[in-house]
C-alpha positions in Angstrom: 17.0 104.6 226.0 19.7 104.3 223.7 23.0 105.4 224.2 23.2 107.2 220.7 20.7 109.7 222.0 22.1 112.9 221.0 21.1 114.5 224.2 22.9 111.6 226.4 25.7 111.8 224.2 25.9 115.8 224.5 25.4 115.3 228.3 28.9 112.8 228.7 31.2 115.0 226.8 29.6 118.1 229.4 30.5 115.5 232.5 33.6 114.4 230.8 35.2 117.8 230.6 33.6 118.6 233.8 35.9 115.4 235.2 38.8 116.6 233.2 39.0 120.6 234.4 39.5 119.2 237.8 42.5 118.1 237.3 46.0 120.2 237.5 46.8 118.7 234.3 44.0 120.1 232.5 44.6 123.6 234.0 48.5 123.6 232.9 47.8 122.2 229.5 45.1 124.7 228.6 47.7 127.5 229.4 50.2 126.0 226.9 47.8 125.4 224.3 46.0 129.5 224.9 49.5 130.2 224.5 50.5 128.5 221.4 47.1 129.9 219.7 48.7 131.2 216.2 51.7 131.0 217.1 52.5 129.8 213.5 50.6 132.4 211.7 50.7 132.1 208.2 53.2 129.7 207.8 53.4 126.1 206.3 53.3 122.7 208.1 53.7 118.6 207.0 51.2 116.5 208.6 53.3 112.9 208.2 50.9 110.2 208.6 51.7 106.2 208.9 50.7 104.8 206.0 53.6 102.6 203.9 53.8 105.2 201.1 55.9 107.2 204.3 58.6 105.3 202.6 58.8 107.0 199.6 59.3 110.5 201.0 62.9 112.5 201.5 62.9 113.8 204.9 65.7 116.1 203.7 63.1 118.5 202.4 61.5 119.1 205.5 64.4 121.0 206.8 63.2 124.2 206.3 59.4 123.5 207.2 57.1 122.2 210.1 55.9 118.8 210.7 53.5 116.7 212.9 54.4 113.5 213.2 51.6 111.2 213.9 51.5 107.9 216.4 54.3 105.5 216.3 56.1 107.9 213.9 59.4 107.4 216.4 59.9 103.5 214.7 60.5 105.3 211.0 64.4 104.9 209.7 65.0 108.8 208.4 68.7 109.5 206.7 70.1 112.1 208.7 69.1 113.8 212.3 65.6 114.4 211.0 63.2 115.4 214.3 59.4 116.5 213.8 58.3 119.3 215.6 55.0 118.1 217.3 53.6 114.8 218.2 50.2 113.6 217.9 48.5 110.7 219.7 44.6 110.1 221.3 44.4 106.0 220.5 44.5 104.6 224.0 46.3 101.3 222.1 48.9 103.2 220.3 49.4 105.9 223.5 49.8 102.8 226.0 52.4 100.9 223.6 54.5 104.2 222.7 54.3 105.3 226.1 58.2 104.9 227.1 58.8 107.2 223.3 56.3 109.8 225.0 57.9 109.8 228.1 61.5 109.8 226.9 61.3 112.0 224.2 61.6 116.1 224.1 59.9 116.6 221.2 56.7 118.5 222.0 53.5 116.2 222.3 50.0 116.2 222.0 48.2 113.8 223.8 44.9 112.4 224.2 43.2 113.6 228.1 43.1 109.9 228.5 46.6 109.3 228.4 46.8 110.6 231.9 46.3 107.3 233.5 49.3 105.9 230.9 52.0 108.5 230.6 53.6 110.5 233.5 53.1 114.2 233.0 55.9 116.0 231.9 56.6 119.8 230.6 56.5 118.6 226.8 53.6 117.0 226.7 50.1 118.3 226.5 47.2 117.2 227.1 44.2 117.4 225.0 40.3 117.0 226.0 38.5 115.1 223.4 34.5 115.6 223.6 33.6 112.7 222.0 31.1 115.0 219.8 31.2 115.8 216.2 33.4 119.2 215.3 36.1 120.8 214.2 37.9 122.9 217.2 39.8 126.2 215.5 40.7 127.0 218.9 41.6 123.2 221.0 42.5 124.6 224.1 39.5 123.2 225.5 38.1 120.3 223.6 39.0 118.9 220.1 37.1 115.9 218.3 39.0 112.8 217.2 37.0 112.4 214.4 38.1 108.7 213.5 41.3 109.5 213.0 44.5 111.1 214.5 45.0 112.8 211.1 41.9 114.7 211.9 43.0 115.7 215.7 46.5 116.8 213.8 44.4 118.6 211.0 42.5 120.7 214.4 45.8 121.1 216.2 47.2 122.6 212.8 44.8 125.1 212.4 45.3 126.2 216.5 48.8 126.6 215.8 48.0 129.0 213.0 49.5 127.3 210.1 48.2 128.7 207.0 49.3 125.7 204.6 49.5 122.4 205.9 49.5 119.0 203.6 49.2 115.3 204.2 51.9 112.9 203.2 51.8 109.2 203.8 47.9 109.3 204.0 47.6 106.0 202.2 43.7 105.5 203.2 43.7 102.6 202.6 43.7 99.3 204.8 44.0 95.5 204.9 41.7 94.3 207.9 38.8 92.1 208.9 35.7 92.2 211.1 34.3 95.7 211.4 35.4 99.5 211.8 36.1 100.5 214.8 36.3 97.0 216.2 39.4 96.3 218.4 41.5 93.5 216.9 44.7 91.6 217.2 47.1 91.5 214.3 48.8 88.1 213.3 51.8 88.3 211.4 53.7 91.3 209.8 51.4 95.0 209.9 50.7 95.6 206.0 49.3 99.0 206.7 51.6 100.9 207.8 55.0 101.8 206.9 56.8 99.4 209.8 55.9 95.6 209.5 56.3 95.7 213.6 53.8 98.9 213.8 50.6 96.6 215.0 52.1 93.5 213.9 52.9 90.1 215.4 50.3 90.3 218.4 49.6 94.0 219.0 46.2 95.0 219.8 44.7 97.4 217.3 41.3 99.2 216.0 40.2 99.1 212.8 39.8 101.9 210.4 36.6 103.6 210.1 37.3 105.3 206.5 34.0 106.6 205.9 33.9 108.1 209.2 37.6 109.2 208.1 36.3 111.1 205.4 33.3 112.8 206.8 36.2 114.2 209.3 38.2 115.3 206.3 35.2 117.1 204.6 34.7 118.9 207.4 38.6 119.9 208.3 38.4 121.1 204.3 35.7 122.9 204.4 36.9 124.9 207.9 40.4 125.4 205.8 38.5 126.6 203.1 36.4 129.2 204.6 39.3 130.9 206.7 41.2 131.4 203.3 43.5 128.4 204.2 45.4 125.6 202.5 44.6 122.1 203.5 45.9 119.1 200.3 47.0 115.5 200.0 50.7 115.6 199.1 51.2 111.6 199.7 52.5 109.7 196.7 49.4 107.3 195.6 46.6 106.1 198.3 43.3 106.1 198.3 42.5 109.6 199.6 41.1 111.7 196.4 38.6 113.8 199.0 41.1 116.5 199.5 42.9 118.2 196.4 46.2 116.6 195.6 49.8 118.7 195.2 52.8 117.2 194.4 55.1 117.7 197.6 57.4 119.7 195.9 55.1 122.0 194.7 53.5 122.5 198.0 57.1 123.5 199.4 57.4 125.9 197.0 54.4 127.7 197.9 
């Protein structure tokens, strides 16, 4: 029988939450996700992805607003004592070679269930369940879907918090890679798609971008944005991303 069987599929993600609410973790992290349930209401947020346009942006204007920073976000160089608010990471690879940043750092986290196994539990870090279905979770205090793409999981996790207005910047979309999507991979030599050269580079371990995946996820994040009456754009300087509308950062800011 294959393994794509939606009814197989459907019946893991039942067992793996099943596996995951009978763990203390689970239990405490649910609490502080119910409890940060629109807690942002109505306000704006920055969703600051990896790409190598990241380099263009002024982290100055971001004092007065909300950011999720994505991955490996700690290796970015900002002028200044700039700190995001939130954290995002559900890649096994990335969570496993970040995971002395996640378990050093106080800014708040949101990491993937599996991470459990890689990063010792601590009060600012949450886990999060992933179902390994297709969705959009308004609510992620039980199960979110990864959707490709952290971006997507940061999009969900947005909406939770209540943000109102939230953009992308350094969304690039757009990769240098070989063999196929999803496929894990080693990376020789410098990283050209991200905004550090040492971000997968020189022997890291790494999966490939699923883009049309990607944008399926994004579609579906716009649409969910659209119908609750909120804002969801692309704010990164150039990339490939032309599914989402495009503002000008500033502008955005100024909203």
């Amino acid at each position: 029988m294959s393994t794509h069987n939606p009814y197989i599929v459907s019946l893991r993600a039942i067992w793996s939450r099943l596996l995951w609410d009978c763990r203390k973790s689970a239990y405490i992290s649910r609490r502080k996700l119910a409890k940060l349930r629109n807690k942002h209401l109505g306000q704006k947020v920055v969703i600051l992805c990896n790409g190598p346009s990241l380099n263009k942006v002024d982290f100055k204007k971001f004092e007065h607003v909300s950011t999720i920073a994505l991955n490996k976000f700690n290796l970015k160089e900002t002028e200044g004592c700039f700190t995001p608010d939130f954290l995002v990471a559900v890649n096994d690879l990335v969570i496993k070679q970040n995971k002395e940043f996640f378990e050093s750092t106080d800014i708040p986290a949101f990491l993937s269930h599996r991470a459990i196994s890689l990063v010792k539990a601590k009060e600012t870090i949450t886990f999060i369940h992933s179902s390994g279905l297709d969705g959009f979770a308004e609510d992620c205090s039980m199960s979110i879907s990864e959707g490709y793409t952290v971006t997507y999981v940061a999009m969900q996790l947005a909406f939770h918090l209540g943000f109102s207005k939230v953009a992308l910047v350094g969304c690039d979309h757009s990769y240098i890679f070989s063999g196929k999507p999803n496929e894990k991979m080693i990376v020789s030599g410098d990283d050209l798609n991200h905004f550090d050269k040492n971000y997968f580079g020189n022997g890291l371990e790494w999966h490939n971008p699923d883009l049309l995946e990607s944008e399926r996820s994004y579609l579906i994040a716009k649409k969910k944005f659209s119908e609750a009456g909120r804002i969801l754009v692309n704010c990164t300087d150039g990339g490939e991303l032309d599914i989402l509308p495009r503002t000008r950062l500033d502008d955005f800011l100024e909203i």
